[in-house]
C-alpha positions in Angstrom: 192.2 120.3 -36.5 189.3 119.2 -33.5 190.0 121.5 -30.3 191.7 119.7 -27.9 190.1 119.2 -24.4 192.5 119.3 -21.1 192.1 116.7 -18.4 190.8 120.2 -16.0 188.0 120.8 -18.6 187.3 116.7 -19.2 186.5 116.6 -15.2 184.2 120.0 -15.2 182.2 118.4 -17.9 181.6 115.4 -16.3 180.9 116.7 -12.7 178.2 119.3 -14.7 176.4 116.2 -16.3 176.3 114.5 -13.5 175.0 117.3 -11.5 172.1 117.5 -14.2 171.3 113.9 -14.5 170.8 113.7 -10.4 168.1 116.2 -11.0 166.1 114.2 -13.4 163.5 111.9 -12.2 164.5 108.3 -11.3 163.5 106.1 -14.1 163.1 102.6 -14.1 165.3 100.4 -15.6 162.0 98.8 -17.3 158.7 99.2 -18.4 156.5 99.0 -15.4 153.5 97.5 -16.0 149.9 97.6 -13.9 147.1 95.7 -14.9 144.0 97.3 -13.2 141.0 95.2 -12.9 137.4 97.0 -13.5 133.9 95.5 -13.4 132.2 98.7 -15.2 131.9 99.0 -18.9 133.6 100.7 -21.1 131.7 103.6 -21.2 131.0 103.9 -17.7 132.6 107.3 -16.7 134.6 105.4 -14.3 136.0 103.2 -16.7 136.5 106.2 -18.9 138.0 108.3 -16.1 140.8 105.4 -15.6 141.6 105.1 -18.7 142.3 108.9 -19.4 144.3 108.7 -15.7 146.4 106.0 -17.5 147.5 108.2 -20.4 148.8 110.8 -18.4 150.8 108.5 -16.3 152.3 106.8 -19.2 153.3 110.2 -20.6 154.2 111.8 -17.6 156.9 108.4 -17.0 157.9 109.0 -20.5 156.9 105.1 -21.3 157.9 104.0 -18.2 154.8 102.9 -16.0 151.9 102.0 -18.6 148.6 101.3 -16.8 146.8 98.7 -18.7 143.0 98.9 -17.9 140.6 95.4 -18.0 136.9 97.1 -18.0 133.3 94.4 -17.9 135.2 92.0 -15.1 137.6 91.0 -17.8 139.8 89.6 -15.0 137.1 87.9 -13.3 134.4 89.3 -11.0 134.9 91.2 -7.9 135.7 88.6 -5.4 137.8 87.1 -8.0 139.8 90.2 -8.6 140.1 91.1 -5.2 141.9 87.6 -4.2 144.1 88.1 -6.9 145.2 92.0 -5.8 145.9 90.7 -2.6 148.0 87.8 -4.0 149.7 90.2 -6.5 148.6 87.8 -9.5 147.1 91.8 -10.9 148.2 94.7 -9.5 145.2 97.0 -9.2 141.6 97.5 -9.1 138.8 99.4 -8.6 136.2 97.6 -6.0 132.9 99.4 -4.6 133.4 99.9 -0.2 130.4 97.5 0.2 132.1 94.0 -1.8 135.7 95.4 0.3 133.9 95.1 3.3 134.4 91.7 3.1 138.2 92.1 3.5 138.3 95.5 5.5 134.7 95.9 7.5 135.5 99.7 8.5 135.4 100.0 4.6 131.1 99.0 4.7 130.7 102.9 7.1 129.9 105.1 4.1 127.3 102.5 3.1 124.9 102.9 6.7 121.7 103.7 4.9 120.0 107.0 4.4 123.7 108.4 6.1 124.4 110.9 3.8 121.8 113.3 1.9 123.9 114.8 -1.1 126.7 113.5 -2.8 129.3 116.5 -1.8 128.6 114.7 2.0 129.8 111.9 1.2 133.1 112.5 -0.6 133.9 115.6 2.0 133.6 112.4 4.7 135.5 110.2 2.8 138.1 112.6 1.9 138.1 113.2 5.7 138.8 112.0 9.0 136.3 108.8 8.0 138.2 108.3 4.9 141.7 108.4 6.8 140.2 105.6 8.9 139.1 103.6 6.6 142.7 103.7 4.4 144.2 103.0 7.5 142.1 99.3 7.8 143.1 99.5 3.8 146.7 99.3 4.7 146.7 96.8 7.2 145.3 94.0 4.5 148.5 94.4 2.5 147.1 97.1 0.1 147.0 100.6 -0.5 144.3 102.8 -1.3 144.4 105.9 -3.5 143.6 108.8 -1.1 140.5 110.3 -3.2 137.3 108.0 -3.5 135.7 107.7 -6.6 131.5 108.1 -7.0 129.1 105.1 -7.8 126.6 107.2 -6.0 123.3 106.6 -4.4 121.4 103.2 -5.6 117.6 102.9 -6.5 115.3 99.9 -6.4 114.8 98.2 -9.7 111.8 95.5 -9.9 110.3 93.8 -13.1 106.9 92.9 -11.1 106.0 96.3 -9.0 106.6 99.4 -7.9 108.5 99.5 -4.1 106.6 102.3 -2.4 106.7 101.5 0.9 109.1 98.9 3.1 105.7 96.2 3.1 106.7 96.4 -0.2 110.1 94.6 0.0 108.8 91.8 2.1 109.6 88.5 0.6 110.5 90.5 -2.1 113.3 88.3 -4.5 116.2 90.6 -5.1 119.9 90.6 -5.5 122.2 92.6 -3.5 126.3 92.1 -4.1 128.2 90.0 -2.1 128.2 92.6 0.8 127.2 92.3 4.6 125.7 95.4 5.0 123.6 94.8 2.0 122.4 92.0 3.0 121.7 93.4 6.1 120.1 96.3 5.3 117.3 94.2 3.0 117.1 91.7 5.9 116.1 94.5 7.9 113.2 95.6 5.4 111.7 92.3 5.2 113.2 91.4 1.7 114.4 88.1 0.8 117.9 89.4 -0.9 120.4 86.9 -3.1 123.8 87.8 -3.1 125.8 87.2 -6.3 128.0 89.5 -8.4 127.2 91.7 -10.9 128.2 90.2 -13.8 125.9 87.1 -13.4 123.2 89.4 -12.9 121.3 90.7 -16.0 120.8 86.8 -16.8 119.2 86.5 -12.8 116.9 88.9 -13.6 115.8 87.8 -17.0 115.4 84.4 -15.7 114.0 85.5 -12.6 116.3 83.9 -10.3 115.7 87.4 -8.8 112.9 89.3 -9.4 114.9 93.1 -8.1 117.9 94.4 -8.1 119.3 97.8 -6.6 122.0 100.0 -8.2 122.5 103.8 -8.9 121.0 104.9 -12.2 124.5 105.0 -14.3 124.9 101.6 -13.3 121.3 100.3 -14.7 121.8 101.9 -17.4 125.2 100.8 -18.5 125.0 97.4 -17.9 121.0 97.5 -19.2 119.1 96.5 -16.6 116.2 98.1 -18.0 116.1 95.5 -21.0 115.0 93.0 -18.2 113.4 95.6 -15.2 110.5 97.8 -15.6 110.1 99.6 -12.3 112.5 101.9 -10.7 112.1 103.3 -6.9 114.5 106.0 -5.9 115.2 105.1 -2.5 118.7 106.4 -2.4 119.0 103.8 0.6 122.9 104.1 0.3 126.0 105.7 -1.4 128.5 103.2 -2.9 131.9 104.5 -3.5 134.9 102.9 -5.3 138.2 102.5 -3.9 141.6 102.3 -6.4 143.6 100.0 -4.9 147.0 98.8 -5.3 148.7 95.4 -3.7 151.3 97.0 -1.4 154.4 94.6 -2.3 154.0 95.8 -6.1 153.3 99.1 -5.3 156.4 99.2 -2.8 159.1 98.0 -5.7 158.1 101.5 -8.3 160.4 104.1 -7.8 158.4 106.9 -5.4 158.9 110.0 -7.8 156.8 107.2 -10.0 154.2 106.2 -7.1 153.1 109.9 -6.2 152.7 110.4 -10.5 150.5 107.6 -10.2 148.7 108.6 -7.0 148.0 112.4 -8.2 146.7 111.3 -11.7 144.1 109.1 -10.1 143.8 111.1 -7.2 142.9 113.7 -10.0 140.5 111.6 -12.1 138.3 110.8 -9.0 137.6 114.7 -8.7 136.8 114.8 -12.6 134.8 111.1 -12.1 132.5 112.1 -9.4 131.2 115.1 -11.4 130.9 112.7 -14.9 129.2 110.5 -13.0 126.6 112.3 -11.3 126.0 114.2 -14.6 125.1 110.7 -16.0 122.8 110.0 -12.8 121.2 113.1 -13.0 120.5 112.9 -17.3 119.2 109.0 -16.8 115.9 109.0 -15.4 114.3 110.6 -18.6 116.5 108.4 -21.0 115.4 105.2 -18.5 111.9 106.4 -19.5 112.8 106.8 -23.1 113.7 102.9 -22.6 110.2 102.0 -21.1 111.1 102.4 -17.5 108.8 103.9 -14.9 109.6 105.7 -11.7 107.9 106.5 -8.4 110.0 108.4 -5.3 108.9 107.4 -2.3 109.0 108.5 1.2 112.5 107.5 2.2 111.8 108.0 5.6 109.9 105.4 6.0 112.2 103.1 5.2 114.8 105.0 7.2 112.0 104.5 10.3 111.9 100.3 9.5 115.4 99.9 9.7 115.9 101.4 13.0 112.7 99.3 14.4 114.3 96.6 12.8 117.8 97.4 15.0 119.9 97.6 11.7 121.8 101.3 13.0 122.5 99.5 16.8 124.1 96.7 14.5 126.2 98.3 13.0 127.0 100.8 15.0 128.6 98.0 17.6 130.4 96.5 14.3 132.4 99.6 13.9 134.7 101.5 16.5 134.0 104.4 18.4 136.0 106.7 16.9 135.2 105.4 13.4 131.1 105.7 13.9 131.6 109.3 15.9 133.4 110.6 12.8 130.4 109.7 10.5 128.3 110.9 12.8 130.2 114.7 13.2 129.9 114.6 9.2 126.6 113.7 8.7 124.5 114.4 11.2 123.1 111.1 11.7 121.5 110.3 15.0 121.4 106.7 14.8 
């Protein structure tokens, strides 16, 4: 005959399971689910880096936030992407500081040229007092910003007509930079003649020679095989891109917050394990870009450093940033622009 249970015993069981459910995480009712916008390749180790940060949300949530990645500007280019984030018509993205600057122009300070000399500089600033500035700006467009910066890394001068040496070089030189201000800028300020346009109409620019240059770091030429249509590669290092994961703030404000800080310390984590992939990559592709017919020349990069303060490009942009904001780079770098 089944034990019977008293009314006394009934209530102490209930009150103990209710105790332990209030100590489990809140779960959503539903899956949650973030479409995050990319416009690397697959095998790009940001891409790659995403994708594994994904995983270990959806198994940390037990099912219930699955990050659904959307590498090669399968939801439209940059700009596109962007407008939709901020609409909330995608959810997420990852967008280099120099095409955000558009939106947040504080974002365009880690790209002042020849600023930082190693990569460790630059993700110690942007992890830093310049980094909190900049997420500040983030915040005030109506997104949020991961708090960890992911590595594009320093980008070189790619030609299929000569090898950039010197700034004389550049001038009236054809070549696309992204849709950036201080891109443009900073090639304005060589004497160059730059295009802006994003990056996935440009390997068919170059190999109709709509431009005759391009500049990118190494991981990026190689990936999206630039050297099929470039031959020259100058390793000016003239600035350090970084990418930003970003999340529209209205989304990101209806997931539970035991589920948002999941999210934010598995891609928080994945930038730490990116930046060393990615500058593994950089440093292993100048002898494979060789391998693939490319050749390379380092020039003096202070001489380009030299033409753009002749050319006033540091006063520029110093007077397009705050105070505090340029003083913080400044106390982090060194630079005496």
């Amino acid at each position: 005959m089944p034990a019977l249970i008293t009314r006394k015993q009934f209530l102490t069981g209930a009150a103990a399971a209710t105790s332990v459910l209030a100590t489990r995480p809140v779960r959503a009712a539903r899956t949650t689910v973030i479409r995050l916008g990319v416009d690397l390749p697959t095998d790009h180790p940001t891409t790659i880096n995403a994708t594994a940060a994904a995983k270990k949300i959806k198994d940390q949530t037990d099912g219930a936030v699955d990050v659904q990645i959307f590498p090669n500007n399968q939801l439209g280019n940059d700009t596109h992407m962007l407008s939709n984030l901020r609409s909330g018509a995608i959810q997420m993205m990852a967008i280099g500081d120099n095409i955000l600057a558009t939106l947040v122009p504080s974002a365009a300070i880690d790209n002042i040229g020849f600023a930082f000399k190693t990569p460790d500089m630059a993700w110690s600033t942007l992890d830093g007092p310049v980094g909190d500035i900049v997420r500040t700006d983030i915040a005030k467009t109506g997104l949020v910003a991961m708090h960890r910066i992911w590595d594009e890394g320093f980008r070189q001068i790619t030609t299929s007509t000569k090898q950039i040496n010197t700034p004389e070089d550049l001038h009236g030189f054809k070549i696309r930079v992204p849709p950036s201000p201080i891109s443009l800028s900073l090639f304005q300020s060589l004497g160059a003649a730059p295009t802006t346009m994003n990056v996935s109409e440009l390997y068919t620019a170059l190999q109709t020679h709509v431009v005759d240059g391009q500049e990118n770091p190494l991981g990026n030429i190689e990936t999206e095989k630039f050297y099929q249509v470039q031959k020259y590669c100058s390793m000016t290092g003239h600035m350090w891109v970084g990418y930003w994961v970003l999340v529209n703030a209205t989304f990101w404000n209806t997931i539970p917050a035991n589920y948002r800080k999941i999210i934010e310390d598995n891609f928080d984590a994945a930038a730490l394990q990116q930046r060393i992939d990615n500058q593994k990559l950089d440093g292993s592709l100048e002898a494979k870009l060789k391998e693939q017919g490319m050749t390379f020349a380092t020039p003096d990069k202070s001489l380009f450093q030299d033409a753009l303060a002749k050319a006033g490009f540091y006063k520029t942009w110093k007077a397009k940033f705050t105070p505090e904001l340029w003083a913080a780079l400044q106390k982090a770098t060194g630079l005496a622009a």
